[in-house]
GURO-448387 format. One record per atom (N, C-alpha, C): residue number from 1; z, x, y; atom name; chain; residue in one letter. Coordinates in nm, 4 decimals. Layout:
<pts>
nr, z, x, y, atom, kette, rest
NUM, Z, X, Y, CA, A, A .
...
</pts>
This chain:
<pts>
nr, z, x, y, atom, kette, rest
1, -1.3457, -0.1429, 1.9600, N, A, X .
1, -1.2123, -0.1226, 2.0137, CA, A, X .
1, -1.1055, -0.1648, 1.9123, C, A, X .
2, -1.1304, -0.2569, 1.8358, N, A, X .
2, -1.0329, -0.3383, 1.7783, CA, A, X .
2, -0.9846, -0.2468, 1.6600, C, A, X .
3, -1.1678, -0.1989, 1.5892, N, A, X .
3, -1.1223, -0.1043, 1.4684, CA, A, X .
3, -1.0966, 0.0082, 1.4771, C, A, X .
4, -1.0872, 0.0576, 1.6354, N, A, X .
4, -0.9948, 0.1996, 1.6296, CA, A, X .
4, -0.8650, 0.1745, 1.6743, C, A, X .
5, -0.8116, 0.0711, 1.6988, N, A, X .
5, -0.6738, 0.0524, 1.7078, CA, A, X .
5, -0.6188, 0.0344, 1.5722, C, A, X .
6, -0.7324, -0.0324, 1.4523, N, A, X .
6, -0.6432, -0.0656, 1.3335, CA, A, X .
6, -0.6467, 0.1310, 1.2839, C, A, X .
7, -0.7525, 0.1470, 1.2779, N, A, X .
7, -0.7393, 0.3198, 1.2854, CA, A, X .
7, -0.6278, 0.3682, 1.2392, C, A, X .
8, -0.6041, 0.3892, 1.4197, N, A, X .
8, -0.4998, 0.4610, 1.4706, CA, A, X .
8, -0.3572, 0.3976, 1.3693, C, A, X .
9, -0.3356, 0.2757, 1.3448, N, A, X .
9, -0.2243, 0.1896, 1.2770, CA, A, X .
9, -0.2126, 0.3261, 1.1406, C, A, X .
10, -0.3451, 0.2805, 1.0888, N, A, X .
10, -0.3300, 0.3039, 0.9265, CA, A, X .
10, -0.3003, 0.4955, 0.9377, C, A, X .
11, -0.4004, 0.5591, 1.0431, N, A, X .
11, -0.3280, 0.7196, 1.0614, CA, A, X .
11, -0.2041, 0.7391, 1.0950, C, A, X .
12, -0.1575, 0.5871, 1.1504, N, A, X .
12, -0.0086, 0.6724, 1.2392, CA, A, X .
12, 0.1020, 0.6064, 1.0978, C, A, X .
13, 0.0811, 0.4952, 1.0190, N, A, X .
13, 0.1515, 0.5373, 0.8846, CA, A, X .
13, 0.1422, 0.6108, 0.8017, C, A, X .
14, -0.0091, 0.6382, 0.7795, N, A, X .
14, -0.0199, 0.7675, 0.6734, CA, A, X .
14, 0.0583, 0.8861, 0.6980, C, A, X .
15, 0.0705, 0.9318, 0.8585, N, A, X .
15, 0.1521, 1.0647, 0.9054, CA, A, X .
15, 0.2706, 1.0219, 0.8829, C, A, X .
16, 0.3294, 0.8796, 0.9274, N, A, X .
16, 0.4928, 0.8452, 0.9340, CA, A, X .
16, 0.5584, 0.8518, 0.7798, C, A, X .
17, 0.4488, 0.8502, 0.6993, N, A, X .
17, 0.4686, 0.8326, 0.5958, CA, A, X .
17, 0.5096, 0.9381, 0.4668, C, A, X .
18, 0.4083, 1.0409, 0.5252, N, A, X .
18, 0.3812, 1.1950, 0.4847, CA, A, X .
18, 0.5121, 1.2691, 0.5278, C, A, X .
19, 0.5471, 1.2524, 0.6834, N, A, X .
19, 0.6299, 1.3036, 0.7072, CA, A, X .
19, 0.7728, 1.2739, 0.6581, C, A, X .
20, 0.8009, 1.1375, 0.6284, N, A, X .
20, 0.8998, 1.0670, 0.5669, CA, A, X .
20, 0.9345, 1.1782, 0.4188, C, A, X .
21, 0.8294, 1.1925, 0.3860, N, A, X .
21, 0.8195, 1.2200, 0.2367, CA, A, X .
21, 0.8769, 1.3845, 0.2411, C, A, X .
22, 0.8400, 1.4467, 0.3481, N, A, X .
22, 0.8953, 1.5737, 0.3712, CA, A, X .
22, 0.9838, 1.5732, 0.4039, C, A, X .
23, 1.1005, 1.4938, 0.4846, N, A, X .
23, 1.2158, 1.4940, 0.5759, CA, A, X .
23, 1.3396, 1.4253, 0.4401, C, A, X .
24, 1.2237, 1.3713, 0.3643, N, A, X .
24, 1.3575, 1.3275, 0.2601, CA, A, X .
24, 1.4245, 1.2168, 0.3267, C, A, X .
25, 1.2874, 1.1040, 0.4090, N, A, X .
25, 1.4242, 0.9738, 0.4405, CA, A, X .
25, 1.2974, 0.8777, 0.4168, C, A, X .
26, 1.2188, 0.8961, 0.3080, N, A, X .
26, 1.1054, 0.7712, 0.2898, CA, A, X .
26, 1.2042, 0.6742, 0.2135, C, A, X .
27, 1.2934, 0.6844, 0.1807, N, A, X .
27, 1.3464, 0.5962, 0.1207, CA, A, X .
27, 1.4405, 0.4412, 0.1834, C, A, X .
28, 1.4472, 0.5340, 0.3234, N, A, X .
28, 1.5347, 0.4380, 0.4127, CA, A, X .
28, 1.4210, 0.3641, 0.5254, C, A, X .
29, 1.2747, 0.4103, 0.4966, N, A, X .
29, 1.1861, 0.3757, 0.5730, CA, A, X .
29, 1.1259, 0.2661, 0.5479, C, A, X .
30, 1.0531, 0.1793, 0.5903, N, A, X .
30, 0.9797, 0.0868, 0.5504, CA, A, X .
30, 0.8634, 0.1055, 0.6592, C, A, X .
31, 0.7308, 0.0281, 0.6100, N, A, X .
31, 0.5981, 0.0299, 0.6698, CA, A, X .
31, 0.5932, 0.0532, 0.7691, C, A, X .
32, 0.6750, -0.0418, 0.8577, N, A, X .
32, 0.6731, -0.0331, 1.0098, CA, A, X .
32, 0.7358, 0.0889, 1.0479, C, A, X .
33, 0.7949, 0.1189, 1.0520, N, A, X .
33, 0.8886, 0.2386, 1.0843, CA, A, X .
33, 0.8103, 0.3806, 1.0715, C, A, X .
34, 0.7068, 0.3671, 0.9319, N, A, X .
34, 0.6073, 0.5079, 0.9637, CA, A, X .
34, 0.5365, 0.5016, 1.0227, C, A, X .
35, 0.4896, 0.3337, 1.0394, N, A, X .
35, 0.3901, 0.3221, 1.1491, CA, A, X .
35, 0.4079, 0.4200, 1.2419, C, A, X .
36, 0.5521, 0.3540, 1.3146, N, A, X .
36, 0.5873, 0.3537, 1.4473, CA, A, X .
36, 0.6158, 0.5105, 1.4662, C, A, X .
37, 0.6902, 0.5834, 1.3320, N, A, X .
37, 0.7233, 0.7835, 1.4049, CA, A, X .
37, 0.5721, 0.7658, 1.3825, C, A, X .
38, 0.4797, 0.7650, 1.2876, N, A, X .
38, 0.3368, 0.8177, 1.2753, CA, A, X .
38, 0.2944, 0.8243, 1.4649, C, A, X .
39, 0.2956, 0.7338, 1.4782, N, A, X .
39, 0.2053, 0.6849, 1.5751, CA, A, X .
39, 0.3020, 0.8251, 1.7142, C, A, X .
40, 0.4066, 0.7788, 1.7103, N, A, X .
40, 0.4739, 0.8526, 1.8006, CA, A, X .
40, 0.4611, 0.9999, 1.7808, C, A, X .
41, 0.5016, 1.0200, 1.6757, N, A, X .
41, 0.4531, 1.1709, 1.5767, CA, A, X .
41, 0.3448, 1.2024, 1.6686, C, A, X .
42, 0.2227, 1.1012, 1.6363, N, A, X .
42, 0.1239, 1.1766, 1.6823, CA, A, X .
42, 0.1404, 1.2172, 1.8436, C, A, X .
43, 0.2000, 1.1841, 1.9169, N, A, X .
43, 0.1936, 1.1360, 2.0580, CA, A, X .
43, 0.2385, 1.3185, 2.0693, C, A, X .
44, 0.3944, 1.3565, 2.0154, N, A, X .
44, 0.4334, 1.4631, 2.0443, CA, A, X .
44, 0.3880, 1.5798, 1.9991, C, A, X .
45, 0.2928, 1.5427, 1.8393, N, A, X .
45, 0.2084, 1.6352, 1.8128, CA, A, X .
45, 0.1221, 1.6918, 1.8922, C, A, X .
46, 0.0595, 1.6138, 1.9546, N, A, X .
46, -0.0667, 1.6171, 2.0612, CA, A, X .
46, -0.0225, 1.6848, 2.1594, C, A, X .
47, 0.0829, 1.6588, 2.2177, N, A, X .
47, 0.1643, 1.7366, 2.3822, CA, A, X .
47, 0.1628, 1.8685, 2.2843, C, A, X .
48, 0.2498, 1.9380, 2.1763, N, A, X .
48, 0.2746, 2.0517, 2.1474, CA, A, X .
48, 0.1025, 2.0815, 2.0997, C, A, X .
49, 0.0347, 2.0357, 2.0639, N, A, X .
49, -0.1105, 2.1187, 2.0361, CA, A, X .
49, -0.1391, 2.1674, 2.1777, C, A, X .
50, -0.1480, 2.0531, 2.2560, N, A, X .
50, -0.2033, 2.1103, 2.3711, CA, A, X .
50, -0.1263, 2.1849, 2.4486, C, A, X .
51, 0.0008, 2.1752, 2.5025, N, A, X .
51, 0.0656, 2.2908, 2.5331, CA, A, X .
51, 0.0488, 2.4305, 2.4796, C, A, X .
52, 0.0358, 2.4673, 2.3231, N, A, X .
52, 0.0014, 2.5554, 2.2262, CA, A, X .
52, -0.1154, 2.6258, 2.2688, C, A, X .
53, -0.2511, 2.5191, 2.3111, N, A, X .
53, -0.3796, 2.5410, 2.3128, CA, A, X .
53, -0.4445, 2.5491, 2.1961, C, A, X .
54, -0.3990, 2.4213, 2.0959, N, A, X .
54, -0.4521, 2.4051, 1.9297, CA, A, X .
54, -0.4799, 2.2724, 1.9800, C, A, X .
55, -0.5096, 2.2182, 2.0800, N, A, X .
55, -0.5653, 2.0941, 2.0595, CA, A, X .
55, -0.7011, 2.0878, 2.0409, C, A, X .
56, -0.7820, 2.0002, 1.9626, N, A, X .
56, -0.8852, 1.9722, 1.9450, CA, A, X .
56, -0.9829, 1.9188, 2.0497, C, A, X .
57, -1.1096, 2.0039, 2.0647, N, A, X .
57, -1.1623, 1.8892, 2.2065, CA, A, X .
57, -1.1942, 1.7701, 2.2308, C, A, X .
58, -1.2027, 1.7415, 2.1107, N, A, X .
58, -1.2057, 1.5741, 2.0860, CA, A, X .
58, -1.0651, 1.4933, 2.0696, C, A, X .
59, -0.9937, 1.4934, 2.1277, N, A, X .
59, -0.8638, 1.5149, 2.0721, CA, A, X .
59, -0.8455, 1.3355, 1.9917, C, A, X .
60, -0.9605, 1.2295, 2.0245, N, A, X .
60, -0.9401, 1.0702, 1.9867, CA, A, X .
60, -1.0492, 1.1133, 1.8142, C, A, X .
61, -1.0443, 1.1830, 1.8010, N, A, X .
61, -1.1439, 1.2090, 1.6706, CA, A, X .
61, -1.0702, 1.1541, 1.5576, C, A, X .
62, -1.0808, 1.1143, 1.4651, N, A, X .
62, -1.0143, 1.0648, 1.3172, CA, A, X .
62, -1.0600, 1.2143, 1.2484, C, A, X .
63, -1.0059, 1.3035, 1.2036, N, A, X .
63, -1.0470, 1.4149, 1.1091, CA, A, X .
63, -0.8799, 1.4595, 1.0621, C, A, X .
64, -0.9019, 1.5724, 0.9650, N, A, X .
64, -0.8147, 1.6320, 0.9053, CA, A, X .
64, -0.6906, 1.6874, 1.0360, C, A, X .
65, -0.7482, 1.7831, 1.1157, N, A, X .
65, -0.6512, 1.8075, 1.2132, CA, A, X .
65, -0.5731, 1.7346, 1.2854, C, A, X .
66, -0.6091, 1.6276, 1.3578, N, A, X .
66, -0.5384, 1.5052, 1.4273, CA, A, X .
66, -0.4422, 1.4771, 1.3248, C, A, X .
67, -0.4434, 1.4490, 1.1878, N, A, X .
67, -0.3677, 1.3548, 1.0983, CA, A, X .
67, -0.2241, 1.4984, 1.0548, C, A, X .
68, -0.3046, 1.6762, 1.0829, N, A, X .
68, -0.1821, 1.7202, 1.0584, CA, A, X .
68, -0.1121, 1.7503, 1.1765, C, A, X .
69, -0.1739, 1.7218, 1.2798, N, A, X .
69, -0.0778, 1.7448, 1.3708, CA, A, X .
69, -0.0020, 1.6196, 1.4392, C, A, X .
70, -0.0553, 1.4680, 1.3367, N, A, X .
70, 0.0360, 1.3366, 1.4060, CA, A, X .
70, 0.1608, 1.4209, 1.2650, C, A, X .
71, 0.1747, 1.4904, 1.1985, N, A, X .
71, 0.2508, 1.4880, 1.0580, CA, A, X .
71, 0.3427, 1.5335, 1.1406, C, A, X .
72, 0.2518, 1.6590, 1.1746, N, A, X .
72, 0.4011, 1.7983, 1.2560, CA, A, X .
72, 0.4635, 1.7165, 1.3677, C, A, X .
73, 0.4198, 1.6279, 1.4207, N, A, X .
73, 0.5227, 1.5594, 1.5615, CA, A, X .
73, 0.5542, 1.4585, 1.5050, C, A, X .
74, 0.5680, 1.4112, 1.3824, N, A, X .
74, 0.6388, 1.3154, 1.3357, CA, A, X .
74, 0.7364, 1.3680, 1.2456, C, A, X .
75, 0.7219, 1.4703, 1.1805, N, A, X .
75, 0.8537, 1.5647, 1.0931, CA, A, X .
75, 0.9302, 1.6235, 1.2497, C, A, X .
76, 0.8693, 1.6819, 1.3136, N, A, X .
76, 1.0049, 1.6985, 1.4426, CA, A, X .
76, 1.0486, 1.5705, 1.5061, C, A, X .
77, 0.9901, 1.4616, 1.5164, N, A, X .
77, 1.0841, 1.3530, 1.5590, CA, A, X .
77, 1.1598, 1.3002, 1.4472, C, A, X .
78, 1.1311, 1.3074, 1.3113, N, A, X .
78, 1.2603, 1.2553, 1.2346, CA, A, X .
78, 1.3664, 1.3883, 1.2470, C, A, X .
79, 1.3519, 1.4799, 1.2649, N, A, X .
79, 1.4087, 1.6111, 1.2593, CA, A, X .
79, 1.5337, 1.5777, 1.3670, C, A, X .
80, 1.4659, 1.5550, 1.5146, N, A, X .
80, 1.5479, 1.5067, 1.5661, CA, A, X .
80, 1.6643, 1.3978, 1.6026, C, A, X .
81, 1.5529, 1.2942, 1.5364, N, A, X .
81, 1.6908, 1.1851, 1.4854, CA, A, X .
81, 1.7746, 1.2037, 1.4398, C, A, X .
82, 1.7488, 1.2839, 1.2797, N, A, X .
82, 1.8626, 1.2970, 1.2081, CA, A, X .
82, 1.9583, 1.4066, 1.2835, C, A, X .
83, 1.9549, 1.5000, 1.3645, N, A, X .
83, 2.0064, 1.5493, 1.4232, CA, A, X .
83, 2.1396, 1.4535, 1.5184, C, A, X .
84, 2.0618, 1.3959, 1.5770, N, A, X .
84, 2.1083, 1.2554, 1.6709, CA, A, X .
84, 2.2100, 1.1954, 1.5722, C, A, X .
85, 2.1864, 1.1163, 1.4900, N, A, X .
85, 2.2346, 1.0231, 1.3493, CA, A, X .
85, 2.3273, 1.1344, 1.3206, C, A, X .
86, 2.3896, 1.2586, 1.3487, N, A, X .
86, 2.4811, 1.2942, 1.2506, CA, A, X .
86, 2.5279, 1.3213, 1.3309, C, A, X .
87, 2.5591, 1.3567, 1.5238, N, A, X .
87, 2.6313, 1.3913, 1.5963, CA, A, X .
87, 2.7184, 1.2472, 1.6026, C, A, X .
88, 2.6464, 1.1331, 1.5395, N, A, X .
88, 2.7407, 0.9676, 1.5610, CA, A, X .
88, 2.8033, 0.9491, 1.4675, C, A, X .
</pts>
């Protein structure tokens, strides 16, 4: 249990991180923070796979797909921030 929670940690920065790097705001990011879209990333990735019907049937699996689809719901949640951040 313990080492799929650290897992999940180190996938949901690698995505927060990846995605940072695409959105053009890794610079204002720090560790925690990719953690935290990674992790969330993944959360909304997962609703749009499965809404889509691209979710995986394993959907708790560690593989290539899970990690691009925590990316894609973590580039649309910075997407939306910065959206947010510039209407203020």
């Amino acid at each position: 249990m313990l080492w799929e929670i650290i897992a999940w940690i180190i996938i949901g920065g690698l995505a927060g991180w990846i995605a940072s790097m695409i959105m053009g705001t890794n610079a204002s990011m720090g560790p925690i923070a990719n953690i935290i879209v990674g992790i969330v990333g993944a959360v909304i990735g997962g609703f749009l796979a499965d809404l889509l019907g691209l979710a995986p049937e394993d959907a708790n699996a560690f593989n290539l797909w899970s990690l691009i689809v925590a990316i894609v719901g973590a580039v649309i949640l910075l997407f939306l921030i910065g959206l947010i951040q510039r209407r203020t």
